[in-house]
PDB file of N, H, CA, C and O in Angstrom:
ATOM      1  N   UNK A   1     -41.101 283.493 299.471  1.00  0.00           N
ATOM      2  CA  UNK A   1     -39.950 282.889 300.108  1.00  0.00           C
ATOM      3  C   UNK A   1     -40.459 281.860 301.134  1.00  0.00           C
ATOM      4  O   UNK A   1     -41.328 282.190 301.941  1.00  0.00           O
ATOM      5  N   UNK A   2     -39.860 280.438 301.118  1.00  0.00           N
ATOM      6  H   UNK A   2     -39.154 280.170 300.463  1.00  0.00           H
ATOM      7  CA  UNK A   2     -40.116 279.613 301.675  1.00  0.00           C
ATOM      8  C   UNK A   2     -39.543 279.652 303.456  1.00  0.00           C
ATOM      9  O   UNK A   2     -38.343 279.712 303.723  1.00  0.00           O
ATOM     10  N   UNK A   3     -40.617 279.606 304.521  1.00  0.00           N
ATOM     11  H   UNK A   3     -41.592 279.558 304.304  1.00  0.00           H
ATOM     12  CA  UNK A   3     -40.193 279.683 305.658  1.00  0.00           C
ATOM     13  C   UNK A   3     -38.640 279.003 306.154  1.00  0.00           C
ATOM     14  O   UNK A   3     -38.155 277.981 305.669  1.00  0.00           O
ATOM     15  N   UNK A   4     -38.149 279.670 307.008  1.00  0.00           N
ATOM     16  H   UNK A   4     -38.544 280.500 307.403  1.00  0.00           H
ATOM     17  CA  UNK A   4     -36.950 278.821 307.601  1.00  0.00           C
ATOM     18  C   UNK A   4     -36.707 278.090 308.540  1.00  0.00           C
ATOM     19  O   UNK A   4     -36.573 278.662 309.622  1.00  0.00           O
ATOM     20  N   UNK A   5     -36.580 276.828 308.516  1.00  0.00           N
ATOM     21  H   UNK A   5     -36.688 276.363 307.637  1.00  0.00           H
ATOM     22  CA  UNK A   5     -36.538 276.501 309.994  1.00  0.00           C
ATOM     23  C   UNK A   5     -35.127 276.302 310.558  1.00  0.00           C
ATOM     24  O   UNK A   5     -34.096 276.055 309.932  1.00  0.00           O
ATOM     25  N   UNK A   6     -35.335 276.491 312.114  1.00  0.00           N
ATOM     26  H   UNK A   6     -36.172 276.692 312.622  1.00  0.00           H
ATOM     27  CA  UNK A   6     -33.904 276.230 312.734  1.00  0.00           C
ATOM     28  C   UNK A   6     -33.808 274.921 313.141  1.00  0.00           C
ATOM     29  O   UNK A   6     -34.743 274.199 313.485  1.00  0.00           O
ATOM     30  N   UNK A   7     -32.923 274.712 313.101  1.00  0.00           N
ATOM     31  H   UNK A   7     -32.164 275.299 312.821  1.00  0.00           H
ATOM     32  CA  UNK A   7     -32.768 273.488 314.171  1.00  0.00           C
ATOM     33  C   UNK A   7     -31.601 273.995 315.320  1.00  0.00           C
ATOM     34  O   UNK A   7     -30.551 274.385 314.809  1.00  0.00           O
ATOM     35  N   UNK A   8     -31.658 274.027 316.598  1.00  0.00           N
ATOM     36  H   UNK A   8     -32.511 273.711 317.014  1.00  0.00           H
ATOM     37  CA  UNK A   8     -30.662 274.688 317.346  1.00  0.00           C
ATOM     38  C   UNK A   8     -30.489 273.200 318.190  1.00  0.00           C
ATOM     39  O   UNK A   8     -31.555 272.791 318.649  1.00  0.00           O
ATOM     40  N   UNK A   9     -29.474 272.469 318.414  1.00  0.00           N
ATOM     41  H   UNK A   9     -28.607 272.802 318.041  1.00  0.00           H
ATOM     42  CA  UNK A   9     -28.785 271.556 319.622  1.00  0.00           C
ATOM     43  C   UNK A   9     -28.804 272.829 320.649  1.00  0.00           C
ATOM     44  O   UNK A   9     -28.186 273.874 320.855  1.00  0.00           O
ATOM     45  N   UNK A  10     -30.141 271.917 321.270  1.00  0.00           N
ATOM     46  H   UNK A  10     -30.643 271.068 321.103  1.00  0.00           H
ATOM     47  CA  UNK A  10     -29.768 272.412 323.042  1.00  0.00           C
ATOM     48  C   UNK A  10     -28.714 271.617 323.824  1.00  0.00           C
ATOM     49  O   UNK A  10     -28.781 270.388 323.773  1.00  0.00           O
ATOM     50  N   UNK A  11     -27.706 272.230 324.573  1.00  0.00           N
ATOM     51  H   UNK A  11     -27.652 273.228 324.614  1.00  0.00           H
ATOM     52  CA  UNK A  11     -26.811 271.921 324.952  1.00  0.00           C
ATOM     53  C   UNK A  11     -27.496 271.425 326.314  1.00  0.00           C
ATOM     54  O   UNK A  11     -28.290 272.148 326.915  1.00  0.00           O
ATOM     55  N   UNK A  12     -27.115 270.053 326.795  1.00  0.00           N
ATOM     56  H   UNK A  12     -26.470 269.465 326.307  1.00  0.00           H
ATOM     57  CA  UNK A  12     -27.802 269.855 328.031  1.00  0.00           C
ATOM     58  C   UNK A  12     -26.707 270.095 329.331  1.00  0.00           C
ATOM     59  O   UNK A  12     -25.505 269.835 329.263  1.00  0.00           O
ATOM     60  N   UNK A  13     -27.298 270.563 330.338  1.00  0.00           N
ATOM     61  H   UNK A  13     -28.274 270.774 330.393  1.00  0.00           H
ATOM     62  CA  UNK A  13     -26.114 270.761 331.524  1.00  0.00           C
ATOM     63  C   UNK A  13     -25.230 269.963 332.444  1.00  0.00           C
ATOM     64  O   UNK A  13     -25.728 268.838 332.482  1.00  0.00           O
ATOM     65  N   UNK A  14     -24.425 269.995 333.014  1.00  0.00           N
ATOM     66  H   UNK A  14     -24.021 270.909 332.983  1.00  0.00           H
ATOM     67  CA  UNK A  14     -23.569 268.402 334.021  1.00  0.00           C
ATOM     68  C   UNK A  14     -23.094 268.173 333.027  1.00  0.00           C
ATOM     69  O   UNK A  14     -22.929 268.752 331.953  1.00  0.00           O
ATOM     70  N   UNK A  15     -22.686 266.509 333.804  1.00  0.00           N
ATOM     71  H   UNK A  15     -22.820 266.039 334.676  1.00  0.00           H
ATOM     72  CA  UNK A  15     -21.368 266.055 333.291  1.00  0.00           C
ATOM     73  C   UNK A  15     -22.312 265.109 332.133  1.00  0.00           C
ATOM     74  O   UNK A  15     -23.515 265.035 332.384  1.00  0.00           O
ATOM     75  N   UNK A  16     -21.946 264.596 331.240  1.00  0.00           N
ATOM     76  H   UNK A  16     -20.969 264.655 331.036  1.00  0.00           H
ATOM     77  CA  UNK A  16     -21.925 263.488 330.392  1.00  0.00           C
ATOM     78  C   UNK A  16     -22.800 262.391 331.242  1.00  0.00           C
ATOM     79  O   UNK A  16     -22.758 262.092 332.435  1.00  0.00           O
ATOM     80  N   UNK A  17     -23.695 261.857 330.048  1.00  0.00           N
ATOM     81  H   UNK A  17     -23.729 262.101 329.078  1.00  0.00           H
ATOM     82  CA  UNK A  17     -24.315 261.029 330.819  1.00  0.00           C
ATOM     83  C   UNK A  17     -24.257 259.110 330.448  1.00  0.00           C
ATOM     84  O   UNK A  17     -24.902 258.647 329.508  1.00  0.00           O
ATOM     85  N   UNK A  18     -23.781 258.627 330.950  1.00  0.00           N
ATOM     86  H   UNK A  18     -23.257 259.004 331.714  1.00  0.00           H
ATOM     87  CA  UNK A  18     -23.523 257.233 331.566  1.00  0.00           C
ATOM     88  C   UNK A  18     -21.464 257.547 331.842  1.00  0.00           C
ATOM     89  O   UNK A  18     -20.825 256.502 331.970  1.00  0.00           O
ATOM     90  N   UNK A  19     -20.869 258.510 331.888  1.00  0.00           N
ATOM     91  H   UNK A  19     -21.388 259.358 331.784  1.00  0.00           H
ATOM     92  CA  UNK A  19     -19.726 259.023 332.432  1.00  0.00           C
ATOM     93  C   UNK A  19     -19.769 258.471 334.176  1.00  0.00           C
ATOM     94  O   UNK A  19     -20.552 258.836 335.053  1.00  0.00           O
ATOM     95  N   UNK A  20     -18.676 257.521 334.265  1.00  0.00           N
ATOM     96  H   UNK A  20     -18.040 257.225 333.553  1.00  0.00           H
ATOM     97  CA  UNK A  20     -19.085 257.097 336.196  1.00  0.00           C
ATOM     98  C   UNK A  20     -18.184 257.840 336.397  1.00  0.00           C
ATOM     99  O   UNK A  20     -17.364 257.935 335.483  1.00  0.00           O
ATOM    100  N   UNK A  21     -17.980 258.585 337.533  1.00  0.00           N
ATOM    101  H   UNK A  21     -18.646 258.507 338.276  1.00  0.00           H
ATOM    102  CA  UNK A  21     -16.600 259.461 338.431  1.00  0.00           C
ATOM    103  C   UNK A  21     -17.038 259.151 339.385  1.00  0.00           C
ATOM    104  O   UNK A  21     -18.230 259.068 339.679  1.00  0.00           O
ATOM    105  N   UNK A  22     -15.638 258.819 340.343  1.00  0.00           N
ATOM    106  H   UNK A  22     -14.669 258.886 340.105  1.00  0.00           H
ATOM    107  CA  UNK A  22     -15.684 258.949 341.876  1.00  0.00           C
ATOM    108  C   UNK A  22     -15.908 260.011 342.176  1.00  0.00           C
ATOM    109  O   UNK A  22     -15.585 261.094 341.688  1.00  0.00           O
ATOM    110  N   UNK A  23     -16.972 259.494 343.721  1.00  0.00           N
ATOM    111  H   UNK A  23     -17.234 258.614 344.117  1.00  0.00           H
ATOM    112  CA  UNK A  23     -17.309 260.377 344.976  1.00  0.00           C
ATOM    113  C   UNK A  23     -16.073 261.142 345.080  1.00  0.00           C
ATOM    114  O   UNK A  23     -14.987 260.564 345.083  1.00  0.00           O
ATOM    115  N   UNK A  24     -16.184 262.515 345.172  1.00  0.00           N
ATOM    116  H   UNK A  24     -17.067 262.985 345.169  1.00  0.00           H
ATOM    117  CA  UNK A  24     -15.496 263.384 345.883  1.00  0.00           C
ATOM    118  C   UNK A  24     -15.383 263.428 347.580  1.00  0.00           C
ATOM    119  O   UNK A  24     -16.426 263.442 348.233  1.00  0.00           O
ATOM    120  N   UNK A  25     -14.500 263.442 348.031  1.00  0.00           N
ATOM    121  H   UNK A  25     -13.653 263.430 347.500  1.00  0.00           H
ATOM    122  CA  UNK A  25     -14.690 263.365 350.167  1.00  0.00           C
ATOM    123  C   UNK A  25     -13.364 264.476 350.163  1.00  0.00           C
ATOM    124  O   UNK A  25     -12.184 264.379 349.826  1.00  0.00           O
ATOM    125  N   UNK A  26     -14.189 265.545 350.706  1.00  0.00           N
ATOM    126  H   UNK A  26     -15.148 265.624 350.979  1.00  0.00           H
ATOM    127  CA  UNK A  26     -13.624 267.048 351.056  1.00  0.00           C
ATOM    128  C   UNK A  26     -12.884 266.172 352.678  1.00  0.00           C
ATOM    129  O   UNK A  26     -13.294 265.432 353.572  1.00  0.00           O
ATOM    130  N   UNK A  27     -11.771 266.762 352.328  1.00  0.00           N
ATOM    131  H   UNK A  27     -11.438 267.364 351.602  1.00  0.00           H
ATOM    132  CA  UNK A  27     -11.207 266.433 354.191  1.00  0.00           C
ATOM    133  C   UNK A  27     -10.228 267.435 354.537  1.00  0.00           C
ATOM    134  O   UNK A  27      -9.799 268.012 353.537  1.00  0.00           O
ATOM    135  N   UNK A  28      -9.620 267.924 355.892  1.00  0.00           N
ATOM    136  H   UNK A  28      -9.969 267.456 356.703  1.00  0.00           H
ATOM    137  CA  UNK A  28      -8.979 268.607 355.992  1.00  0.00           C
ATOM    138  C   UNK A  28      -7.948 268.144 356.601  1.00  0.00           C
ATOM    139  O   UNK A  28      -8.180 267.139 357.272  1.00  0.00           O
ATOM    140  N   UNK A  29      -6.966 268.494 356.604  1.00  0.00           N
ATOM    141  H   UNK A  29      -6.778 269.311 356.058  1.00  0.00           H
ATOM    142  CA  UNK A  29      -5.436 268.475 356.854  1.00  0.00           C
ATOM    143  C   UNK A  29      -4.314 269.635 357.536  1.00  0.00           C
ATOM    144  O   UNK A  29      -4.084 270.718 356.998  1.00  0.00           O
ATOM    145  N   UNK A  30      -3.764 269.236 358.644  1.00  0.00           N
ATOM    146  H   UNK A  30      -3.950 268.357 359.081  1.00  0.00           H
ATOM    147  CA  UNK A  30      -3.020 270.282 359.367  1.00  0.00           C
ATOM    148  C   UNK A  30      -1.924 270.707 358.341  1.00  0.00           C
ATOM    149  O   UNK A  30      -1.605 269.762 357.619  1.00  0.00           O
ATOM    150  N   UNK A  31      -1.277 271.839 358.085  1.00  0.00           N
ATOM    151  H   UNK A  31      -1.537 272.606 358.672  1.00  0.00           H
ATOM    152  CA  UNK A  31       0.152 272.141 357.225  1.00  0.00           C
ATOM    153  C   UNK A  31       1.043 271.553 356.957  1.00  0.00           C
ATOM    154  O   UNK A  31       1.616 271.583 355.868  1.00  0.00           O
ATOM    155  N   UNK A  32       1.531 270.448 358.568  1.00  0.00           N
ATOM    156  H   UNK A  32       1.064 270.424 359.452  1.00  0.00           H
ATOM    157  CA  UNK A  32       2.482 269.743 358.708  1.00  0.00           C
ATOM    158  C   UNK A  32       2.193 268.458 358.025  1.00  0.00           C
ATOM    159  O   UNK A  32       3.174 267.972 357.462  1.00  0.00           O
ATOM    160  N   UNK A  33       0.832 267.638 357.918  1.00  0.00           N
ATOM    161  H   UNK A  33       0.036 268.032 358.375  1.00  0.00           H
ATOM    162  CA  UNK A  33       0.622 266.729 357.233  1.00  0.00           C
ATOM    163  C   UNK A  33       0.568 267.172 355.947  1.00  0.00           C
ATOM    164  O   UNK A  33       0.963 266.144 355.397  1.00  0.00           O
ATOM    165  N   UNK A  34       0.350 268.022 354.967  1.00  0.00           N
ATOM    166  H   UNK A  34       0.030 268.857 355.414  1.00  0.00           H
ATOM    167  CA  UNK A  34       0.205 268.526 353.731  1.00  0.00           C
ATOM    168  C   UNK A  34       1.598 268.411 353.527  1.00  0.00           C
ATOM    169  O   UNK A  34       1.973 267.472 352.824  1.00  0.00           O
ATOM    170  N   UNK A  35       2.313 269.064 353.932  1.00  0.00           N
ATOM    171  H   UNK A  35       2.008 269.826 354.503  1.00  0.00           H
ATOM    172  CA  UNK A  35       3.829 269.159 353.756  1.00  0.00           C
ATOM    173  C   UNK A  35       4.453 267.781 353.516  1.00  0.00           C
ATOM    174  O   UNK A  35       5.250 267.653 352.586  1.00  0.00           O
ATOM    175  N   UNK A  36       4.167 266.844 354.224  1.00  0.00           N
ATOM    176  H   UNK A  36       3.520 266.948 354.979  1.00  0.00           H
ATOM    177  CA  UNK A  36       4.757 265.492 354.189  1.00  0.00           C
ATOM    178  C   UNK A  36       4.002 264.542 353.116  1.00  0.00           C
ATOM    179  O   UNK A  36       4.491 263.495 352.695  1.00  0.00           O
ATOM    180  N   UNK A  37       2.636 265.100 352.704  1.00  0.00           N
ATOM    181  H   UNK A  37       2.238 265.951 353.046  1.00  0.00           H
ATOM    182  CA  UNK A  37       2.158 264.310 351.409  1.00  0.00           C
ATOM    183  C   UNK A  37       2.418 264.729 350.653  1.00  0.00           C
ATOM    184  O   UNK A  37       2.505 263.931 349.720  1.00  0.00           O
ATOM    185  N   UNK A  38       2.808 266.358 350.234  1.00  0.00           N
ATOM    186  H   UNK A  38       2.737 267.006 350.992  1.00  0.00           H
ATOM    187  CA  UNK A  38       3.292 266.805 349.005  1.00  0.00           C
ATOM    188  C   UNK A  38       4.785 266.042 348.836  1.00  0.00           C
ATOM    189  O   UNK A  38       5.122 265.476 347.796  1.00  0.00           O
ATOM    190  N   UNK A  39       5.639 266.133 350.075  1.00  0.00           N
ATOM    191  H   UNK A  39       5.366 266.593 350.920  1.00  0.00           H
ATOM    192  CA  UNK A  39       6.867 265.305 349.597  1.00  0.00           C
ATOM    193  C   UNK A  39       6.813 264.152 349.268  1.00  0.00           C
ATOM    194  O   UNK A  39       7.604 263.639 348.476  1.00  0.00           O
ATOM    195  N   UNK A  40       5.888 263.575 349.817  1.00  0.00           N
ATOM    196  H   UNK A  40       5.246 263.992 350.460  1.00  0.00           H
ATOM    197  CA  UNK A  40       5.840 261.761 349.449  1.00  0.00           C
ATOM    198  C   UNK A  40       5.183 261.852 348.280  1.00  0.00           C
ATOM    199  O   UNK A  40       5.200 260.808 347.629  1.00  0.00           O
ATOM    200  N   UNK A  41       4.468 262.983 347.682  1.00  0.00           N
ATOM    201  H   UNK A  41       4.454 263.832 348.211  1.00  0.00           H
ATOM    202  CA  UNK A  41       4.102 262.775 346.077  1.00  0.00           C
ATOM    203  C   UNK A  41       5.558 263.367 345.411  1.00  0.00           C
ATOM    204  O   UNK A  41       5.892 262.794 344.373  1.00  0.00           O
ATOM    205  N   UNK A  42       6.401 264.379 345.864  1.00  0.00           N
ATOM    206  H   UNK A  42       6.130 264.844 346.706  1.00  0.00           H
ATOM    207  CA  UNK A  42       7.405 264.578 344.746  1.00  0.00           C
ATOM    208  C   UNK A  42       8.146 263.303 344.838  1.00  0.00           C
ATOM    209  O   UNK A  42       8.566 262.770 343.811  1.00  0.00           O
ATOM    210  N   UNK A  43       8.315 262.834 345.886  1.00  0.00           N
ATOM    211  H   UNK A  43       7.975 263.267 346.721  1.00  0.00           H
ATOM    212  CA  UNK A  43       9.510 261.451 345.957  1.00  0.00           C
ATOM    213  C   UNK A  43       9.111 260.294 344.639  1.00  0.00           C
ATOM    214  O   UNK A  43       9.909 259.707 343.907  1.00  0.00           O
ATOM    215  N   UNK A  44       7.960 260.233 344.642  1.00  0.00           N
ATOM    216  H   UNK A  44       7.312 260.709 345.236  1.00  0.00           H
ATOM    217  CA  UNK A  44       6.732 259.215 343.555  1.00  0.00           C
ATOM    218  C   UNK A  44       6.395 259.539 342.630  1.00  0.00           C
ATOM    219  O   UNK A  44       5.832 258.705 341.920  1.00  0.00           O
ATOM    220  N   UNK A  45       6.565 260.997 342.112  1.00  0.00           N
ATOM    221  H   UNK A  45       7.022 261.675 342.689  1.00  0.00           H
ATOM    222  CA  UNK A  45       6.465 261.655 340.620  1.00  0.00           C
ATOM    223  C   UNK A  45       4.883 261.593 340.708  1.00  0.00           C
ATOM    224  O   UNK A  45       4.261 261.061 339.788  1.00  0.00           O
ATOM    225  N   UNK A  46       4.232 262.124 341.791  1.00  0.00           N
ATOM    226  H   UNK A  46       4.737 262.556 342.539  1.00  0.00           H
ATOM    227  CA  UNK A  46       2.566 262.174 341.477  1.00  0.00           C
ATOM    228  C   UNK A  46       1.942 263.302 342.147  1.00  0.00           C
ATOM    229  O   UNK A  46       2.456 263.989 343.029  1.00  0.00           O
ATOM    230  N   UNK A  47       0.817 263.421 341.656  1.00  0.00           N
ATOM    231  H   UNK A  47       0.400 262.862 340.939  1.00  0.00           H
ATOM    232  CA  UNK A  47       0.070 264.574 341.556  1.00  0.00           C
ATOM    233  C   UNK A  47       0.111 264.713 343.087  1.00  0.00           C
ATOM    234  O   UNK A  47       0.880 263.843 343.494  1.00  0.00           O
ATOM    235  N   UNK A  48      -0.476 265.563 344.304  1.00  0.00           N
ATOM    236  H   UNK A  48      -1.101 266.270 343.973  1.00  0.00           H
ATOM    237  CA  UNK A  48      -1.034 265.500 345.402  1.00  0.00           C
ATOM    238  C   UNK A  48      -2.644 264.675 345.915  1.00  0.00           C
ATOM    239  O   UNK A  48      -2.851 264.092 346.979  1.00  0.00           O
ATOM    240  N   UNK A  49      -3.229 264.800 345.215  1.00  0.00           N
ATOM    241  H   UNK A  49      -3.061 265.274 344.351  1.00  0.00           H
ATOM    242  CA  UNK A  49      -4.969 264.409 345.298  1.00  0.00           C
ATOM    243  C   UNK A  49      -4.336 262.434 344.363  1.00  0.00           C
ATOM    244  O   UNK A  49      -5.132 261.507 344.214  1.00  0.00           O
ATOM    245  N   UNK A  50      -3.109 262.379 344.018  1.00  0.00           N
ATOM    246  H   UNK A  50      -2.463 263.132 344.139  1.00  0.00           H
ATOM    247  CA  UNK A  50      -3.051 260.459 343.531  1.00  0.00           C
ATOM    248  C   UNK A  50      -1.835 259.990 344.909  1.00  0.00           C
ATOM    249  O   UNK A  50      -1.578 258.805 345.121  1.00  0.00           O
ATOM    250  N   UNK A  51      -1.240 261.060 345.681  1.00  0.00           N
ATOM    251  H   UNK A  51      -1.449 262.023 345.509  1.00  0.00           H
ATOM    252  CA  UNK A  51      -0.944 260.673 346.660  1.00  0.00           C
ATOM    253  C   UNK A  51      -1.444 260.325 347.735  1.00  0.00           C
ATOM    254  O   UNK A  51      -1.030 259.472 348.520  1.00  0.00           O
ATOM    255  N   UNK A  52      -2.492 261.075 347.813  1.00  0.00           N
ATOM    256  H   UNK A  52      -2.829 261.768 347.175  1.00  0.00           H
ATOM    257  CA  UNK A  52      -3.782 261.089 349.147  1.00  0.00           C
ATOM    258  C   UNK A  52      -4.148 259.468 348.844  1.00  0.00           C
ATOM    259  O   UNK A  52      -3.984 258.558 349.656  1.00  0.00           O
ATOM    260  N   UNK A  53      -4.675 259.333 347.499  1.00  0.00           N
ATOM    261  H   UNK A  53      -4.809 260.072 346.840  1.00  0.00           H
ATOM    262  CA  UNK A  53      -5.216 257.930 346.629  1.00  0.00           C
ATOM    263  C   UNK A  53      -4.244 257.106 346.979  1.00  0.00           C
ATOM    264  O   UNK A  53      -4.514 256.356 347.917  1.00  0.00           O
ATOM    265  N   UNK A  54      -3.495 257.045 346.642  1.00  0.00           N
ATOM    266  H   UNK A  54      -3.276 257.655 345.880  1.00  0.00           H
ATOM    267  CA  UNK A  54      -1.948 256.253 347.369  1.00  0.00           C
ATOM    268  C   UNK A  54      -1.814 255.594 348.525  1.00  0.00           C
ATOM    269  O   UNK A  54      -1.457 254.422 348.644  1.00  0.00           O
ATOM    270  N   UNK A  55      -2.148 256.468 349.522  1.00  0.00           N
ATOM    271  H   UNK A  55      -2.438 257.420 349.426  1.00  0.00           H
ATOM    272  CA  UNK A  55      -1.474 256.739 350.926  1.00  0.00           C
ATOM    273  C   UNK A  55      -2.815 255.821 351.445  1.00  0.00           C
ATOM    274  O   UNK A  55      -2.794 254.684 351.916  1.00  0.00           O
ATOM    275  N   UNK A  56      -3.559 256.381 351.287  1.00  0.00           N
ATOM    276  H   UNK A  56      -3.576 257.304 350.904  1.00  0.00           H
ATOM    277  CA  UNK A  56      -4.926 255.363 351.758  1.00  0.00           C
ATOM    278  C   UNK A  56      -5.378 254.204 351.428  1.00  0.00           C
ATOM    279  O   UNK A  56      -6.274 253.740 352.134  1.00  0.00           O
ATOM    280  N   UNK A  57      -4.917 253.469 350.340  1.00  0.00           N
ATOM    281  H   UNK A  57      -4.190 253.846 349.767  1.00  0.00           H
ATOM    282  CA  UNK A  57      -4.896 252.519 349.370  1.00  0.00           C
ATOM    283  C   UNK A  57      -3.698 251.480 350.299  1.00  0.00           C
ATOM    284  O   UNK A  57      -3.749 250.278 350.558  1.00  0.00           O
ATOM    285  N   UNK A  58      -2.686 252.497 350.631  1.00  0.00           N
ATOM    286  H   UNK A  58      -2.645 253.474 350.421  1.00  0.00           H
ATOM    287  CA  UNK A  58      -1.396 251.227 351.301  1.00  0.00           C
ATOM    288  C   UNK A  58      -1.748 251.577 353.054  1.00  0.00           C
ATOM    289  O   UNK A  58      -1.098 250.959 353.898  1.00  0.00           O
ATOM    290  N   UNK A  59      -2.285 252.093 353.277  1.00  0.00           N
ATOM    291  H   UNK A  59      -2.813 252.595 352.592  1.00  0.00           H
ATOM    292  CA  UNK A  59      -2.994 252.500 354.588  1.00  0.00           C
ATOM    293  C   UNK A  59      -3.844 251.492 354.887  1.00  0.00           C
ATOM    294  O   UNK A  59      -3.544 251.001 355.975  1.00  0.00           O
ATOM    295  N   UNK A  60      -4.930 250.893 354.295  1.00  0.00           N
ATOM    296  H   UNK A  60      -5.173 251.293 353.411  1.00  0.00           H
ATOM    297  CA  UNK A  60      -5.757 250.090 354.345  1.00  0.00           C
ATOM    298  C   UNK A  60      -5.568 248.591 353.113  1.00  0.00           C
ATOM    299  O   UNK A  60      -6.323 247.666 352.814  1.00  0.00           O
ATOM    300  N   UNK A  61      -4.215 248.977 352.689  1.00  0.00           N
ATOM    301  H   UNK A  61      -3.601 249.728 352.932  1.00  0.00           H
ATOM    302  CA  UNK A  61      -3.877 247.234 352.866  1.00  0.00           C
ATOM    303  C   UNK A  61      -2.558 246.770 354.059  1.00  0.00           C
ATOM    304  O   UNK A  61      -1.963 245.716 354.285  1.00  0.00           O
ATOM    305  N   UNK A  62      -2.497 248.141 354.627  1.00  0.00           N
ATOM    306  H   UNK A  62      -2.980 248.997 354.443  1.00  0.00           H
ATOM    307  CA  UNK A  62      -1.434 247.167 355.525  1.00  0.00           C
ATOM    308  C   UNK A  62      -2.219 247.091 356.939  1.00  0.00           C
ATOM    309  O   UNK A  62      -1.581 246.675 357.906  1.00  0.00           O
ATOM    310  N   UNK A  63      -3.485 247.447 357.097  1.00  0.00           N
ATOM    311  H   UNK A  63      -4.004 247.784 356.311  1.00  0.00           H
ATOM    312  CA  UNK A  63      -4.148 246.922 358.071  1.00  0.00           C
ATOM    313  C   UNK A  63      -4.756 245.695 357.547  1.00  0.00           C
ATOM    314  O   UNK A  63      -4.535 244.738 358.289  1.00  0.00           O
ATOM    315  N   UNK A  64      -5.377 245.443 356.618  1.00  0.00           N
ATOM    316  H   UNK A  64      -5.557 246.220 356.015  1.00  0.00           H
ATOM    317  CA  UNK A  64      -6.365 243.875 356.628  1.00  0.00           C
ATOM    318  C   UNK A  64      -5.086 242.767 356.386  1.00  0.00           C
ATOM    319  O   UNK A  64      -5.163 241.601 355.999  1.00  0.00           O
ATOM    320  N   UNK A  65      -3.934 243.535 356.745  1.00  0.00           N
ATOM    321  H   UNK A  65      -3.872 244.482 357.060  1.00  0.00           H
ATOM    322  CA  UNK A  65      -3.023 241.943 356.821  1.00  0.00           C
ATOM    323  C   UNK A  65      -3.090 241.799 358.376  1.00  0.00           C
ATOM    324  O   UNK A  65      -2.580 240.823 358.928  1.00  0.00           O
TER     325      UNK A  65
END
């Protein structure tokens, strides 16, 4: 009987590679501000973490005017 060989795909670990993702920035927030971004995401039909994205995005274009 003729030997067998395997071939096994090693699975490599992480994410995908040439995959770009944004930096993650952990921040914290009092209750009362959470409360008022979750509403300003239900008012906008968006997630919480694309409101934060949102909020900072029109945050820092209504300062460089």
């Amino acid at each position: 009987m003729a030997k067998q060989t395997k071939n096994v795909h090693k699975k490599s670990r992480g994410r995908p590679a040439g995959v770009r993702y944004g930096e993650t920035i952990p921040a914290r927030f009092e209750p009362e501000m959470i409360a008022e971004i979750e509403a300003w995401a239900d008012r906008n039909d968006v997630s919480r973490s694309e409101a934060i994205r949102r909020l900072v995005e029109i945050g820092l274009k209504s300062k460089s005017k």
